[in-house]
C-alpha positions in Angstrom: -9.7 110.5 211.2 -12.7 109.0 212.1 -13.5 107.7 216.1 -16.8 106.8 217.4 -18.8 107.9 220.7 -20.1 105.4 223.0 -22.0 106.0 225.7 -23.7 103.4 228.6 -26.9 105.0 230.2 -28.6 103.2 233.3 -32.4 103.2 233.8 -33.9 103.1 237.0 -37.1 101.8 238.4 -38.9 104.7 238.3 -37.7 105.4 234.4 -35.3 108.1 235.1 -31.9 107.7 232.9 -28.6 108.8 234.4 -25.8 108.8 232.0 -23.2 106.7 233.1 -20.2 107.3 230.8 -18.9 108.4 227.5 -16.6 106.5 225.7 -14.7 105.9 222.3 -14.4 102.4 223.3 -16.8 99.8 222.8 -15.4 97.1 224.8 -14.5 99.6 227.5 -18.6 100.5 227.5 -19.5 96.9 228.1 -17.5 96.3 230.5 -19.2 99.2 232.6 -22.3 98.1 231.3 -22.1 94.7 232.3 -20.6 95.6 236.5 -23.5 98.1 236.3 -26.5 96.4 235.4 -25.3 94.4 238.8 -25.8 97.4 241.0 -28.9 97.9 242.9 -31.5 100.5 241.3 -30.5 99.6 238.0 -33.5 97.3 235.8 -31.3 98.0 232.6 -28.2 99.5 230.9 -28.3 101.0 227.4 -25.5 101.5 225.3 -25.4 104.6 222.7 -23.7 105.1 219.6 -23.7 108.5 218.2 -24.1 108.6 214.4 -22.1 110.8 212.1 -24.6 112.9 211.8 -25.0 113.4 215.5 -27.7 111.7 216.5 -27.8 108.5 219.3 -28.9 105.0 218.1 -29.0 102.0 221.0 -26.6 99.3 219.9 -27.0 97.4 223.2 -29.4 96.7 225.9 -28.9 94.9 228.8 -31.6 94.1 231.3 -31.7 92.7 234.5 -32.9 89.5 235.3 
């Protein structure tokens, strides 16, 4: 069986990324994402997918405006 790993990662002011959560649901990562990216201290929200061979690729970005 094949699942996939999400995860939503907030970026600060000063650059420094905190994870957020990990995931193997999409919708359930942009929902976080999006009540996040509402929270003081966060400029943006990234969300991760891992690849199948391990690495992390953004799929979406969210940025404050």
């Amino acid at each position: 069986m094949t699942w996939e790993l999400y995860e939503v990662w907030g970026i600060e002011e000063d650059g420094h990324e905190d994870l957020i959560m990990t995931t193997k649901s999409l919708s359930e990562a942009r929902k976080v994402a999006a009540a996040k990216i509402k929270q003081e201290g966060f400029i943006a929200i990234d969300i991760y997918r891992e690849t199948e061979d391990g690495e992390l690729e953004v799929i979406e970005s969210l940025d404050k405006e």
